[in-house]
C-alpha positions as CSV (number, residue, x, y, z in Angstrom):
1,X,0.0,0.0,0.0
2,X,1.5,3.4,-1.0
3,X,2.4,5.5,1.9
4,X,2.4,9.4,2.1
5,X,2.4,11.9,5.3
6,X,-0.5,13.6,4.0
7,X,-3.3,13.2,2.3
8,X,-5.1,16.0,0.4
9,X,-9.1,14.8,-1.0
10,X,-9.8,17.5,-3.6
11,X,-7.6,19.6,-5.6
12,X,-9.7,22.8,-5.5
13,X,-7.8,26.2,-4.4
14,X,-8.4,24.7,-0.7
15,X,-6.4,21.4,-1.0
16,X,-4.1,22.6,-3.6
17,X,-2.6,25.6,-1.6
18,X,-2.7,23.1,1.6
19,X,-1.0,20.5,-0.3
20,X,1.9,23.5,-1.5
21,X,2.6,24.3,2.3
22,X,3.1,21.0,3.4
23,X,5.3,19.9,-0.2
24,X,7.4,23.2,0.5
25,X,7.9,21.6,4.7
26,X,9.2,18.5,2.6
27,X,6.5,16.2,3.9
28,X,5.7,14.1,0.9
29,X,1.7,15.2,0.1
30,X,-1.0,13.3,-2.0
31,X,-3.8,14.6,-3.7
32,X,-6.9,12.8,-4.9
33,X,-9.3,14.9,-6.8
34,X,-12.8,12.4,-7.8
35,X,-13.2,14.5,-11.4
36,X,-10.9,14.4,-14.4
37,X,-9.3,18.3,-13.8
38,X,-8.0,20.4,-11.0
39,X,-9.2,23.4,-9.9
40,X,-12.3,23.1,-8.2
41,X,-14.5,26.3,-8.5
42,X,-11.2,27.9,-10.4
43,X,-12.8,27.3,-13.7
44,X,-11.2,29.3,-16.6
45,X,-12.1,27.3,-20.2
46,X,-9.9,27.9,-22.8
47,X,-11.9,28.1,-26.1
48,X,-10.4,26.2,-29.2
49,X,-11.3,27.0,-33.1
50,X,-11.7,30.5,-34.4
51,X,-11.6,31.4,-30.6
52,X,-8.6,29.7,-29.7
53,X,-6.5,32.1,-27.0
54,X,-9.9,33.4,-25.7
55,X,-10.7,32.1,-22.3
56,X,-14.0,32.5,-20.1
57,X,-14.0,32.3,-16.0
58,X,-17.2,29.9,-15.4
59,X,-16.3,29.9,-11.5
60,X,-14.1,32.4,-9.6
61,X,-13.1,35.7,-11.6
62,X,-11.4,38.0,-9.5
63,X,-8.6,38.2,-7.7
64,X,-7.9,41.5,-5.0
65,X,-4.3,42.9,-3.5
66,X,-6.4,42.3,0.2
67,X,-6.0,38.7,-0.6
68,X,-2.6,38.1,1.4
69,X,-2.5,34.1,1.1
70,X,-3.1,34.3,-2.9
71,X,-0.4,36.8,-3.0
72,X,2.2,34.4,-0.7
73,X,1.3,31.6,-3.3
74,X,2.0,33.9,-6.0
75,X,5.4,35.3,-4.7
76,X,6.4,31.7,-3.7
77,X,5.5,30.4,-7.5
78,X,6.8,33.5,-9.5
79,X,3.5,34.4,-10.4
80,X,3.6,37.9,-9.3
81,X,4.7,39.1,-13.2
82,X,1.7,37.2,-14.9
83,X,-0.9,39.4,-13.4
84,X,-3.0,41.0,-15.6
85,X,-5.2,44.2,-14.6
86,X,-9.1,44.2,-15.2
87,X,-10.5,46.6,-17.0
88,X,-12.6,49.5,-15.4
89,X,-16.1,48.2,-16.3
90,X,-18.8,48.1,-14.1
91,X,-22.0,45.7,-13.4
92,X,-25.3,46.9,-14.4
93,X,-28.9,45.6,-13.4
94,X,-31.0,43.9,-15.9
95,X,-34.6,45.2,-15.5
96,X,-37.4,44.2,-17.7
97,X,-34.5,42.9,-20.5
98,X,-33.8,46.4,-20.3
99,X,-29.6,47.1,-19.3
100,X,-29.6,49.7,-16.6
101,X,-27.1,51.9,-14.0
102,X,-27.4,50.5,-10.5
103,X,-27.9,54.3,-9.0
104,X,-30.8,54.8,-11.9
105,X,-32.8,51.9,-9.6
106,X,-32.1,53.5,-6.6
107,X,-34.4,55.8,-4.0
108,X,-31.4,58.3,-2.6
109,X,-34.0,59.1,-0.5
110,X,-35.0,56.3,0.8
111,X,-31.1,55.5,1.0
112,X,-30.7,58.7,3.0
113,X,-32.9,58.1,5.4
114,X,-31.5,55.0,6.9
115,X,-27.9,55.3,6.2
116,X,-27.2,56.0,9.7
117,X,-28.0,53.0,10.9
118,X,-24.5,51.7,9.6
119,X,-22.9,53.7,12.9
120,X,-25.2,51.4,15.0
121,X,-26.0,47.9,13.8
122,X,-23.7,45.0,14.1
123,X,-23.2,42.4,11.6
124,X,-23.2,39.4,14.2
125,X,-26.1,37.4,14.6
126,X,-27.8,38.6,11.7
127,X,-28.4,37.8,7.9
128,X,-27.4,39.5,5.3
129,X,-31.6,40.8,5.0
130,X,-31.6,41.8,8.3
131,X,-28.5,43.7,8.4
132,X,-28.4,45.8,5.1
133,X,-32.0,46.0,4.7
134,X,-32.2,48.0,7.8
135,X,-29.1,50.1,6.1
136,X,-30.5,50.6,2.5
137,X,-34.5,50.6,3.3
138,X,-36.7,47.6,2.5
139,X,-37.1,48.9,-1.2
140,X,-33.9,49.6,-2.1
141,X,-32.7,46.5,-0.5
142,X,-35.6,44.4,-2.6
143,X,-34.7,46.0,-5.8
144,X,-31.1,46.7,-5.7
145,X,-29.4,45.2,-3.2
146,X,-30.8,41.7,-2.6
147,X,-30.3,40.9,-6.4
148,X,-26.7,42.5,-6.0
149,X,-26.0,40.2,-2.9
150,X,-27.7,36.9,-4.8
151,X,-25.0,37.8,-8.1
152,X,-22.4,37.9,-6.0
153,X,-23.0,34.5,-4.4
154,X,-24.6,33.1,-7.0
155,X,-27.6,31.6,-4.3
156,X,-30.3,33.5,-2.7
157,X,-28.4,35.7,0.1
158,X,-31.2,36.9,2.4
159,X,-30.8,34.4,4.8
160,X,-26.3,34.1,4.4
161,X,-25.3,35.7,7.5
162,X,-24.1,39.0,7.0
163,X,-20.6,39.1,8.7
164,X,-19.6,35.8,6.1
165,X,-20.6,38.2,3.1
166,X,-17.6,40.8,2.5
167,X,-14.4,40.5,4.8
168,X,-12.1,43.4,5.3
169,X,-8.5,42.8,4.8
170,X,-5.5,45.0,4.7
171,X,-4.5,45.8,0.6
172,X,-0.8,45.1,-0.7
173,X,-0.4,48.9,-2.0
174,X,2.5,47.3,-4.2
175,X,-0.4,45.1,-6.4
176,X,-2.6,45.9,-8.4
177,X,-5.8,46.5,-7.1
178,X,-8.0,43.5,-8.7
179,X,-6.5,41.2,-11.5
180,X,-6.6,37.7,-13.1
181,X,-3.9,36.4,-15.1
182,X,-3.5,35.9,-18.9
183,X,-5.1,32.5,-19.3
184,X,-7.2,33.2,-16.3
185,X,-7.4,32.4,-12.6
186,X,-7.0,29.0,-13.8
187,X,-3.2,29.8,-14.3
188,X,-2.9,29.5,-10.6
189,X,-4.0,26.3,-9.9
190,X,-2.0,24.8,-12.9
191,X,0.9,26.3,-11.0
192,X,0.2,24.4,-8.2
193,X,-0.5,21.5,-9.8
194,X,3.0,21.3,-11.1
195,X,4.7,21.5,-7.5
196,X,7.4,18.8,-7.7
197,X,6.8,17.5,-4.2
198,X,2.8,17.3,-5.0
199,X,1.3,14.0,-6.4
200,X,-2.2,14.4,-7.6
201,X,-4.2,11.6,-9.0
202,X,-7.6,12.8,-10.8
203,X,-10.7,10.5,-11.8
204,X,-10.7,8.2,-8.9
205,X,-13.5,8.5,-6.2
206,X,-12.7,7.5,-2.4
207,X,-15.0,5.6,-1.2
208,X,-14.1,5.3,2.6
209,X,-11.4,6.4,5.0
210,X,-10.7,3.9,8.2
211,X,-8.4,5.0,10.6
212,X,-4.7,2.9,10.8
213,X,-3.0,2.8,14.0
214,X,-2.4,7.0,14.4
215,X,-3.0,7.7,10.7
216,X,-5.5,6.7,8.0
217,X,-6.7,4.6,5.1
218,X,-8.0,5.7,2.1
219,X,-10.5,3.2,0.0
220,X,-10.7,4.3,-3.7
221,X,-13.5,2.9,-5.6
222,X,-11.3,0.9,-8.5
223,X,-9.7,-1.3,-5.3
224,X,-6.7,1.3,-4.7
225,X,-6.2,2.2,-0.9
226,X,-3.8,4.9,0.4
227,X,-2.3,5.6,3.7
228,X,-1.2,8.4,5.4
229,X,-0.4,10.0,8.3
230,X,-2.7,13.2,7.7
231,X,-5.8,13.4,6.3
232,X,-6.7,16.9,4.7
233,X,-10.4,16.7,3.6
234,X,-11.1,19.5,1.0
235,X,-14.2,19.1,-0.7
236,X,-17.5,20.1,-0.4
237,X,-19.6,19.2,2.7
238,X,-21.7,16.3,2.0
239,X,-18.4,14.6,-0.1
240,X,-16.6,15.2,3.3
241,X,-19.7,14.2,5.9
242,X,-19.8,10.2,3.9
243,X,-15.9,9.8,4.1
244,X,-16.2,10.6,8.0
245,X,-19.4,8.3,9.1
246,X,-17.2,6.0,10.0
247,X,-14.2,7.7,11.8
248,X,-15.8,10.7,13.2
249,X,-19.4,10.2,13.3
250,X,-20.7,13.5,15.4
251,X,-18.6,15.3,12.6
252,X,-20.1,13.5,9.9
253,X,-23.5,15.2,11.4
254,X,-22.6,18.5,11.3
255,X,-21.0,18.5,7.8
256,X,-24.6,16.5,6.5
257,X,-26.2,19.6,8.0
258,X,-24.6,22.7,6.2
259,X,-26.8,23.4,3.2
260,X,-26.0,23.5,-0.1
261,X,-27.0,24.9,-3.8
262,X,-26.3,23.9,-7.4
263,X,-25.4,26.3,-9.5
264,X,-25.5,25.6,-13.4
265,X,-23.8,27.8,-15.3
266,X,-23.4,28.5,-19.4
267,X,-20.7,30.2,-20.9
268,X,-20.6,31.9,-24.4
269,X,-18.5,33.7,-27.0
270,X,-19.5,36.1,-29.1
271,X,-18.4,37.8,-31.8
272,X,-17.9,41.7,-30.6
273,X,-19.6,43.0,-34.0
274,X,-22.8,40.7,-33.0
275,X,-24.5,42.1,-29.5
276,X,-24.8,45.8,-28.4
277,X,-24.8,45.6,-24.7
278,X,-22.2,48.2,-23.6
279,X,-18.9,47.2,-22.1
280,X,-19.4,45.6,-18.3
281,X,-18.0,43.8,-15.7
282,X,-21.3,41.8,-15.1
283,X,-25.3,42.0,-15.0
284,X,-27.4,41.7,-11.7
285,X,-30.7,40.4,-13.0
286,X,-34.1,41.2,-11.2
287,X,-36.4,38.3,-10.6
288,X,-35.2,35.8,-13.7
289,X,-34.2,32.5,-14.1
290,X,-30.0,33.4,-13.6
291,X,-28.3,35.0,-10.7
292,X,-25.6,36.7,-12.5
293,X,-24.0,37.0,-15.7
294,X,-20.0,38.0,-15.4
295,X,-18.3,39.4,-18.2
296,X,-14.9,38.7,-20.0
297,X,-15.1,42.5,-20.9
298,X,-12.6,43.2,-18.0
299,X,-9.8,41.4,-20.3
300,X,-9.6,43.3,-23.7
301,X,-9.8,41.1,-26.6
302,X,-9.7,41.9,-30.0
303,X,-12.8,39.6,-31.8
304,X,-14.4,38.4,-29.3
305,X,-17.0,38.8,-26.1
306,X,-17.6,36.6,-23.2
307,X,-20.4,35.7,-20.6
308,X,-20.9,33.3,-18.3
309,X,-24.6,32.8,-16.9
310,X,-25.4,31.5,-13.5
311,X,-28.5,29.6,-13.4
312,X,-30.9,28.6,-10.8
313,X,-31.0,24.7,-10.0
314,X,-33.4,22.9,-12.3
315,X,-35.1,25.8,-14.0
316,X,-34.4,25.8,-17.7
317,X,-32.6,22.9,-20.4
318,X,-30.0,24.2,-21.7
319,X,-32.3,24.9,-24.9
320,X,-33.8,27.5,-22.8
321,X,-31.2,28.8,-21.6
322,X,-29.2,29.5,-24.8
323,X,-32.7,31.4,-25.9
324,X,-32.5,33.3,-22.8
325,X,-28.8,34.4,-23.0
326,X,-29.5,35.1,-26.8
327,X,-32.5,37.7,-25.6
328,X,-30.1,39.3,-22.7
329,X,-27.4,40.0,-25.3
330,X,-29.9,40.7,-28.1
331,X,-28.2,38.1,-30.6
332,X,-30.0,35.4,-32.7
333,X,-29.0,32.0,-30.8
334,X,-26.8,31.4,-33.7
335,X,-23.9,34.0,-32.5
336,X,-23.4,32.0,-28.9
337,X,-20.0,30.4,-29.8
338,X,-18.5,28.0,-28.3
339,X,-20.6,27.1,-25.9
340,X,-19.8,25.1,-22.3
341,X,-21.6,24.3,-19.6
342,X,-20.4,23.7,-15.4
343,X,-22.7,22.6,-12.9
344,X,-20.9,23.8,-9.2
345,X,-21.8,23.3,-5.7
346,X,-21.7,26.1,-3.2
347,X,-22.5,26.1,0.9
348,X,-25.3,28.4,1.5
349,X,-24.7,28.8,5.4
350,X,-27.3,30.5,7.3
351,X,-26.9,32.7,10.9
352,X,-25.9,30.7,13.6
353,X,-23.0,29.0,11.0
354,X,-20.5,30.3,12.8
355,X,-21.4,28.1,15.9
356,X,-21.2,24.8,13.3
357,X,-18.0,25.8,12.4
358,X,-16.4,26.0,15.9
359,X,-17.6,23.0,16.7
360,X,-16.3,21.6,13.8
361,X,-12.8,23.0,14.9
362,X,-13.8,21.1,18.7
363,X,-14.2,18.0,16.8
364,X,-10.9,18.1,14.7
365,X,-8.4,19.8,17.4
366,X,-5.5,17.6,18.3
367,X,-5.9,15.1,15.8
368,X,-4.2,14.2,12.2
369,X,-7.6,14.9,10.4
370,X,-7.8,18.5,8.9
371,X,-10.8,19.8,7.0
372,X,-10.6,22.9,4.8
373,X,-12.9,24.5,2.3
374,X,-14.8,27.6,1.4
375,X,-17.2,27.5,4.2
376,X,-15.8,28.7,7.2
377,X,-15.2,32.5,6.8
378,X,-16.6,32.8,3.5
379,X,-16.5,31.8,-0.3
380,X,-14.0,33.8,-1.6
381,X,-10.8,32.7,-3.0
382,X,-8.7,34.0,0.0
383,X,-11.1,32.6,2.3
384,X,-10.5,29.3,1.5
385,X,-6.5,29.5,1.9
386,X,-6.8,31.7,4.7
387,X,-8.4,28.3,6.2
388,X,-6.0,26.5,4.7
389,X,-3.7,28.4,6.2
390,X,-4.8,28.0,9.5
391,X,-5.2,24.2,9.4
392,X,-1.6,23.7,8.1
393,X,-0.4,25.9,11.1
394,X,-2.3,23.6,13.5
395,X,-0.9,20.6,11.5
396,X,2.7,21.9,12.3
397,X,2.1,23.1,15.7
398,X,0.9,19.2,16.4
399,X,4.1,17.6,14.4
């Protein structure tokens, strides 16, 4: 049976910067990843044919100089001199098919009047419809901001809590203020992927983890098993709760327990000559059949335009779909090139999450098992190696 200090499960940005901090302490480091690519939500296609060179983010898009962890990866991998700067484009609502400023859907007065309360009100305890919809007024929050907060998720928000929405960190004034890369975020993860002390096996599904003296044993489904010392599970709740029936029962529970949406998402190219919706970072759609669509525009390219659509769970084929995204960027169906489709899995935590979480941390503390993902502080990119980050600290703290 092949031995390893640690093993990673899933090669998303949690388990893949985990796996780089303990390759770089020399501890030889497995990953298993149960799809045939790396990445996880880092999603950047790379379109072939007359669009070849043109890529599309169909998961996370942005990278910020407040993201400290991304920025260590990127120093320690050389990655600091691919950055690319976005474009300054901005999102726009989608109203009645109709492309529209956010302050044109706005009441300033409205706005005005309960502004204040931002001096008063405290983010713990409370969703993110509680919180801001005391700050904004019920109507701006119902026809700006709730839509706004459901793009940026990609999920209904009301009921997220409100201090796991935005995260204040200190900004590198040395980097740029928001970036990707040329090839896309995607560039990063490839990085990783090629660490010389990282092993990473795609397309195999484990199947059950037993525990082996003070380490563990990892069952594939082909008849492969895998031991190691550490076990790093970084995947997405329910994947993690099965694996840990068995070993850790009451934390199996409270992993089953954290919700979770679907997200579908379609991405297009489009000729630039073909659709006359102005330059923009994104739409925020009011009460449709998608949450968001982001836009390539913050990348110049010469020919081309690209969108990515995130749809609700189970509410259109993809034939609908195409005709929807068609009528939002007023082309005939014809002009979507290139199309691809992603189906992702987010946590939709609600208040009181942070309470699962800490027990969570209970569960784990002083033992070889490590869990990491992007639903402890939040889903952004830095959230999940800042909890990465943390677990690899209380990983060498325990060695």
């Amino acid at each position: 049976m092949e031995q390893h200090e640690v093993i990673v499960i899933g090669a998303g940005i949690s388990g893949l910067s985990f796996a780089s901090y303990t390759a770089a302490a020399g501890m030889s480091t497995l990953v298993l990843e149960k799809s045939g690519r790396v990445g996880g939500c880092f999603h950047s296609h790379r379109f072939e044919g007359q669009a070849q060179g043109f890529w599309l983010e169909l998961g996370a898009h942005t990278c910020y100089n407040s993201y400290g962890g991304l920025i260590g990866l990127l120093e320690r991998y050389g990655l600091m001199k691919e950055m690319l700067p976005r474009e300054k484009v901005s999102f726009k609502m989608l109203v009645d098919n109709q492309v529209k400023s956010i302050p044109s859907q706005l009441s300033f007065p409205e706005l005005f009047g309960s502004a204040w309360r931002i001096f008063s009100l405290k983010k713990a305890g409370e969703s993110v419809a509680s919180f801001y919809g005391r700050i904004v007024g019920a109507g701006n929050y119902r026809r700006v901001f709730s839509p706004a907060f459901n793009a940026v998720l990609s999920q209904r928000a009301d009921d997220f809590p409100a201090d796991m929405l935005f995260n204040k960190r200190p900004r590198r004034k040395d980097v740029i203020k928001s970036y990707t890369f040329q090839g896309g975020v995607q560039s990063v993860i490839d990085t990783l992927a090629k660490d010389p002390g990282i092993t990473i096996v795609t397309s195999v599904e484990p199947t059950r983890v037993e525990k082996d003296g003070e380490g563990f044993v990892v069952a594939l489904a082909d008849g492969r098993s895998f031991a190691g010392k550490r076990l790093v599970l970084a995947l997405p709740p329910p994947d993690a709760a099965q694996l840990t029936a068995e070993i850790v029962p009451e934390l199996s529970a409270l992993l089953a327990g954290i919700k979770m949406e679907t997200i579908e998402s379609v991405g297009v190219a489009v000729p630039k000559a073909k659709t006359q919706v102005p330059p923009i970072a994104g739409l925020i759609p009011v009460e449709d059949d998608f949450h968001s669509a982001v836009s390539r525009d913050t990348v110049f390219h010469p020919a081309y335009r690209g969108f990515s659509f995130h749809f609700k769970n189970g509410r259109l084929p993809l034939g609908a779909k195409l005709k929807r995204i068609a009528t939002v960027l007023g082309v005939h169906e014809e002009d979507l090139e290139q199309v691809v489709q992603r189906e992702s899995r987010l946590p939709s935590p609600v208040v009181g999450h942070h309470a699962l979480t800490a027990r969570i941390d209970r569960l784990v503390a002083g033992t070889p098992l490590y869990v990491a993902g992007n639903y402890f502080a939040g889903l952004a990119i830095e959230d999940c190696i800042v909890r990465s980050q943390r677990e690899f600290a209380r990983l060498t703290a325990g060695s």
